[in-house]
C-alpha positions as CSV (number, residue, x, y, z in Angstrom):
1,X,-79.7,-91.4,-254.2
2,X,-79.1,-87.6,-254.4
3,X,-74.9,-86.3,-253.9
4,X,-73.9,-83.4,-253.8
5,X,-70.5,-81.9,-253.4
6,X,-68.0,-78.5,-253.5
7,X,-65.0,-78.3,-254.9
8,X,-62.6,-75.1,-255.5
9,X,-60.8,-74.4,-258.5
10,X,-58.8,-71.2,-257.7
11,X,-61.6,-68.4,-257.8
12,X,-64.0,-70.6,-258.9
13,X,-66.6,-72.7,-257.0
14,X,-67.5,-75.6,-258.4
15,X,-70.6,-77.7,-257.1
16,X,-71.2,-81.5,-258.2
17,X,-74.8,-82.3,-258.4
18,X,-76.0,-85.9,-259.4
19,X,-79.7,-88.1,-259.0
20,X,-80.3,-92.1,-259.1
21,X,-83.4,-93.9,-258.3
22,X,-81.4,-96.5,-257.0
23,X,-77.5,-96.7,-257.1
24,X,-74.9,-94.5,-257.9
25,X,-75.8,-92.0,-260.2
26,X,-75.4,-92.3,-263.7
27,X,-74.5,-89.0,-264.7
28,X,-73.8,-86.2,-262.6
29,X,-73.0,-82.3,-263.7
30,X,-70.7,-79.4,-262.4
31,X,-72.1,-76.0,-261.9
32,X,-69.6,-73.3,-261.5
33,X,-70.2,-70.1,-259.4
34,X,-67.9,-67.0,-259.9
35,X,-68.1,-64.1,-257.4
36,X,-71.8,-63.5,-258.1
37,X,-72.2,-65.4,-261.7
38,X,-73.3,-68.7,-262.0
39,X,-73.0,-70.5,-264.6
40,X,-75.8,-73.4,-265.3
41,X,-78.1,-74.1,-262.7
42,X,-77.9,-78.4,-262.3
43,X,-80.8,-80.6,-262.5
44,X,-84.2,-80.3,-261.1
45,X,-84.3,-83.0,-258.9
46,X,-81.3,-81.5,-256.3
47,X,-83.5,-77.9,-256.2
48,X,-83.4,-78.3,-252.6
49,X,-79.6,-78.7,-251.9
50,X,-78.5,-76.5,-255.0
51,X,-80.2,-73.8,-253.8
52,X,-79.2,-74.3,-249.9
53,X,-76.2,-74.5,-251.5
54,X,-75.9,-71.1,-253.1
55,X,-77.8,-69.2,-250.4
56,X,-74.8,-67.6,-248.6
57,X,-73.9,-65.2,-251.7
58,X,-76.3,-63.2,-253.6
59,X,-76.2,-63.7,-257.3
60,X,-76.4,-61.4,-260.2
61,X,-76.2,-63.1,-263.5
62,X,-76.8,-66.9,-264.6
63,X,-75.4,-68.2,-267.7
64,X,-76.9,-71.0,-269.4
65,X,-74.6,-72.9,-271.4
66,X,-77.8,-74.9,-273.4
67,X,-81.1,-75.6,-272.4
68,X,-81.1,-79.1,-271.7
69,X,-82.2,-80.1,-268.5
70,X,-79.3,-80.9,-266.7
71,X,-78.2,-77.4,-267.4
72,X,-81.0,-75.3,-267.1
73,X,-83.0,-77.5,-264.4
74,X,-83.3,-75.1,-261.2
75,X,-82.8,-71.2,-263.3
76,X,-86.7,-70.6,-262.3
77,X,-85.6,-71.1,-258.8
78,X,-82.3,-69.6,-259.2
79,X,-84.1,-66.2,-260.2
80,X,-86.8,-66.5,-258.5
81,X,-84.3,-66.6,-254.6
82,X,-81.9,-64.3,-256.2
83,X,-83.5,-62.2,-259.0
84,X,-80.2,-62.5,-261.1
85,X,-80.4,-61.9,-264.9
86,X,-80.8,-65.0,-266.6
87,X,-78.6,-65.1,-269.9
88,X,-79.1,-67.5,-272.8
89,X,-79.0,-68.0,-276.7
90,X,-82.2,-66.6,-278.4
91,X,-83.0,-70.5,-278.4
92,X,-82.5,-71.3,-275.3
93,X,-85.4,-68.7,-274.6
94,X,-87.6,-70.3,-276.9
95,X,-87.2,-73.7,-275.1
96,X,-87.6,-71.8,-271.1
97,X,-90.8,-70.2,-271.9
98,X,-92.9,-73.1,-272.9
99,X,-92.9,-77.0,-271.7
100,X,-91.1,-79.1,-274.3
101,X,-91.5,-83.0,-275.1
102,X,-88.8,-84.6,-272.9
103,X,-88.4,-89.1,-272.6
104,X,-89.3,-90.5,-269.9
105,X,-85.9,-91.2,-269.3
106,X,-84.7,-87.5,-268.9
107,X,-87.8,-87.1,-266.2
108,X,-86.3,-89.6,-264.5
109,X,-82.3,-88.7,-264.1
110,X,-82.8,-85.1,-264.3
111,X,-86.2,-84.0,-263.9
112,X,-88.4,-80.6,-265.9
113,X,-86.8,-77.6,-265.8
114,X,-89.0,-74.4,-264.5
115,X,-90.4,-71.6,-267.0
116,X,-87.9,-69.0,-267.0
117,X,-87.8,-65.6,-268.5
118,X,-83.8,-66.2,-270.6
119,X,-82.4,-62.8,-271.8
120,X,-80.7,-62.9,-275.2
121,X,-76.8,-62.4,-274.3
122,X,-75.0,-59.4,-275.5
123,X,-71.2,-59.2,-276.8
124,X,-70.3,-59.3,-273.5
125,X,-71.7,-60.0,-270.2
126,X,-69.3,-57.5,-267.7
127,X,-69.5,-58.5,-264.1
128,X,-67.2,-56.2,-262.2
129,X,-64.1,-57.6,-261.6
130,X,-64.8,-60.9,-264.3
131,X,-66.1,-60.7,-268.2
132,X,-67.6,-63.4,-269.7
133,X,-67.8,-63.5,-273.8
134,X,-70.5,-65.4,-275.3
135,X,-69.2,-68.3,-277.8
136,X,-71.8,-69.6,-280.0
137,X,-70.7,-73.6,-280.4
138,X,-73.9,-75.5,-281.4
139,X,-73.4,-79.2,-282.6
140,X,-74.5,-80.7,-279.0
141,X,-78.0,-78.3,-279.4
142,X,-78.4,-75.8,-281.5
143,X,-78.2,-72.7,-279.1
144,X,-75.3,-74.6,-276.7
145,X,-72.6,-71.7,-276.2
146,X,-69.3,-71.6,-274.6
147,X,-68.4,-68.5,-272.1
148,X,-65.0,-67.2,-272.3
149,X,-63.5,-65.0,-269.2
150,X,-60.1,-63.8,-271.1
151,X,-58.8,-62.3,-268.4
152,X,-58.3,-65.6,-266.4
153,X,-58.0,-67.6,-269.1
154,X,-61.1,-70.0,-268.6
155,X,-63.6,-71.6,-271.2
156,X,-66.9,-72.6,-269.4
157,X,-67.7,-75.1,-272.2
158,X,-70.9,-76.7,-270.9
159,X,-71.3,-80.1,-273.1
160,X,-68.8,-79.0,-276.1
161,X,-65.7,-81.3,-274.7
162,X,-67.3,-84.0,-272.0
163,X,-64.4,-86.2,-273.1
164,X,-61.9,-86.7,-276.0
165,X,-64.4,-89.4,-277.8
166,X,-67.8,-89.4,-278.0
167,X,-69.8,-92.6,-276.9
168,X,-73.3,-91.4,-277.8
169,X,-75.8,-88.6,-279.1
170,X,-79.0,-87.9,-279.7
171,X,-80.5,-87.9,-282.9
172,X,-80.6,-84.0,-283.4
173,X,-76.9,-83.8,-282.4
174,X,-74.9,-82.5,-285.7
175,X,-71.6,-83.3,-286.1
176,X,-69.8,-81.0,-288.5
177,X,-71.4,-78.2,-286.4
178,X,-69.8,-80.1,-283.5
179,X,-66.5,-80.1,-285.9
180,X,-66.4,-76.4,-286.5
181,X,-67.5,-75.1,-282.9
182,X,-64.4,-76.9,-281.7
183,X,-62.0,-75.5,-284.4
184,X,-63.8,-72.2,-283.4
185,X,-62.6,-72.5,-279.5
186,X,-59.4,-73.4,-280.1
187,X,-58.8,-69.7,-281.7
188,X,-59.5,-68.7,-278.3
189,X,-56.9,-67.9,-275.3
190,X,-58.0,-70.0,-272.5
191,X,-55.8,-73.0,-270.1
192,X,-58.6,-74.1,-268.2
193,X,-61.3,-76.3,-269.6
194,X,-64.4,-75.8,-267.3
195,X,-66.7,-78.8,-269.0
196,X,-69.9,-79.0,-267.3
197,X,-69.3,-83.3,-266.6
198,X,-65.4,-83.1,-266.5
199,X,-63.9,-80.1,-265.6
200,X,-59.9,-79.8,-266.4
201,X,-58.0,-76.7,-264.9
202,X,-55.1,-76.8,-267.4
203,X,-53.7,-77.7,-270.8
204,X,-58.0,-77.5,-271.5
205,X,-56.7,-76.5,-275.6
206,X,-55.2,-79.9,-275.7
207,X,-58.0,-81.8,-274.6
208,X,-60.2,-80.0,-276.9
209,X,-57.7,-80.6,-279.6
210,X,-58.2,-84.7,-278.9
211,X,-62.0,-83.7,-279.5
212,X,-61.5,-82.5,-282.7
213,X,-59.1,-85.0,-283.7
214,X,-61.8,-87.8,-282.8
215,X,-64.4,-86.0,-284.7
216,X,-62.9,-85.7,-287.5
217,X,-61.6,-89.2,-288.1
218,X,-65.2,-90.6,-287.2
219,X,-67.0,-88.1,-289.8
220,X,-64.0,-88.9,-292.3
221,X,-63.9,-92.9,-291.6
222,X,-67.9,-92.6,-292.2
223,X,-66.7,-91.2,-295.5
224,X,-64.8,-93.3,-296.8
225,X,-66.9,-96.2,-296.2
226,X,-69.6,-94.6,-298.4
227,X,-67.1,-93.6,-300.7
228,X,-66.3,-97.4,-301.5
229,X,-70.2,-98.3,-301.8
230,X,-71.4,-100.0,-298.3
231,X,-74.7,-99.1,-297.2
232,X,-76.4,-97.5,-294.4
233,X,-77.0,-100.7,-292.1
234,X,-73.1,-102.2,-293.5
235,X,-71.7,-98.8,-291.6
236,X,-73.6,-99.4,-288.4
237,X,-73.0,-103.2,-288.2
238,X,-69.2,-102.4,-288.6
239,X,-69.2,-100.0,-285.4
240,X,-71.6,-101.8,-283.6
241,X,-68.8,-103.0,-281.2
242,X,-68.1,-99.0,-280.4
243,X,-72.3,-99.3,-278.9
244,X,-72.1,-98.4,-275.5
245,X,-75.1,-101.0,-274.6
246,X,-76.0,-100.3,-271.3
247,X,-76.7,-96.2,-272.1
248,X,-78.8,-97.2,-275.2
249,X,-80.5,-99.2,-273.0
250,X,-81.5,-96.6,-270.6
251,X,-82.0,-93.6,-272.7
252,X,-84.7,-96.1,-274.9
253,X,-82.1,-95.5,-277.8
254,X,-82.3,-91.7,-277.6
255,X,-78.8,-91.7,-276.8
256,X,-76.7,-93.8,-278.5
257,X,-73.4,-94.4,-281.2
258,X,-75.5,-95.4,-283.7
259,X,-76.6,-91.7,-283.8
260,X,-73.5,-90.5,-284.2
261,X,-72.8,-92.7,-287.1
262,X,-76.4,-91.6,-288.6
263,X,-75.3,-87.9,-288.4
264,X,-72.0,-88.7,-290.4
265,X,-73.8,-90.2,-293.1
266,X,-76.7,-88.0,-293.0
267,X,-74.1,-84.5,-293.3
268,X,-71.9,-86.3,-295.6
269,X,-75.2,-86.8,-298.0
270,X,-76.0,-83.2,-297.5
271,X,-72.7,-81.7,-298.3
272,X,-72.9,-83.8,-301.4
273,X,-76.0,-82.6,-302.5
């Protein structure tokens, strides 16, 4: 089951792309086009519609907020119909020149991404009549950025907020980068929250506030539990009930809660040491 769907947020389009084998799809993920800048490119698997979708205007630059497939899926094809400048963290790069291991899982509800030539991104990326600053906020991945247009007061945050608690991570997911990325943003000026799954046109500082709050309870919760002596496997039993079962289930345990609580005890450990 492919959908996909337009939407209009003042200037900006907004186009909701989302794949199931069978059913309603479990995850779906908002690209945003602005005059002739896109930002992520959506998921392999709707190549077709995405890019009937964004035929009608030339672009000129693509952002990519992180690498992961969901995000970077169709930039190969992107470039390749428009010949727009592909923009990216120096990681990001890395990870579009060369195949990387993905689960089976990800193959499935998102598909491989294309090779891609990604262009380190300056200070600032000017597009005419819109600028978009580059905001380095790794925690999700380690080269996931933000983009920042001042001007109209928008934060294109890719997977920074998704929602005000976390449910699951992967294992290379850090949190107290996660922590200070979102202290980082909230330094900026911006009122709409342009999240690549939930996108929120206004009071988007106080939704990333609620972020940060949850964050740092979990990591300091995590804390004290090691503070008083329990062990590894104690912490994870006691928020076992926070497991979101069905997702463990179908990301093979590559996303999950329990590596969430890992990361707070593994960074609590290090900061120790």
């Amino acid at each position: 089951m492919k959908t996909f769907k337009n939407k209009q947020f003042g200037d900006i389009d907004a186009f909701f792309a989302a794949y199931s084998i069978v059913g309603k799809p479990f995850m779906g993920v908002y690209i945003y086009r602005v005059g002739d800048v896109l930002i992520d490119t959506g998921l392999s698997h709707l190549q077709n519609e995405i890019l009937a979708g964004l035929e009608e205007k030339p672009l000129s630059h693509i952002l990519l907020t992180h690498y992961h497939e969901d995000h970077s899926g169709n930039a190969g094809a992107l470039f390749k119909a428009h010949g727009a400048t592909v923009w990216g963290h120096s990681y990001t790069a890395r990870m579009m020149k060369n195949r990387y291991p993905m689960y089976p899982y990800r193959h499935l509800m998102w598909g491989r991404p294309g090779l891609v030539k990604v262009t380190p991104y300056p200070e600032s990326i000017d597009c005419g009549k819109y600028r978009f600053i580059p905001v380095h906020t790794p925690g999700h991945s380690p080269d996931h950025t933000a983009f920042l247009e001042p001007s109209y007061g928008w934060l294109f945050s890719g997977d920074l907020y998704l929602g005000d608690r976390a449910r699951y991570a992967r294992p290379e997911e850090c949190v107290s980068d996660e922590i200070q990325s979102l202290r980082k943003v909230l330094d900026l000026d911006f009122e709409w929250l342009m999240c690549a799954h939930n996108p929120i046109p206004e009071k988007g500082k106080e939704r990333i506030a609620r972020k940060l709050n949850f964050w740092e309870d979990l990591f300091g919760e995590v804390g004290q539990l090691m503070e008083r002596g329990d062990s590894d496997s104690a912490i994870l039993r006691r928020m076992r009930n926070r497991e979101d079962r069905l997702v463990k289930w179908l990301c093979m345990g590559d996303a999950s809660f329990a590596n969430i609580v890992r990361a707070c005890i593994r960074e609590r450990r290090e900061n120790v040491s």
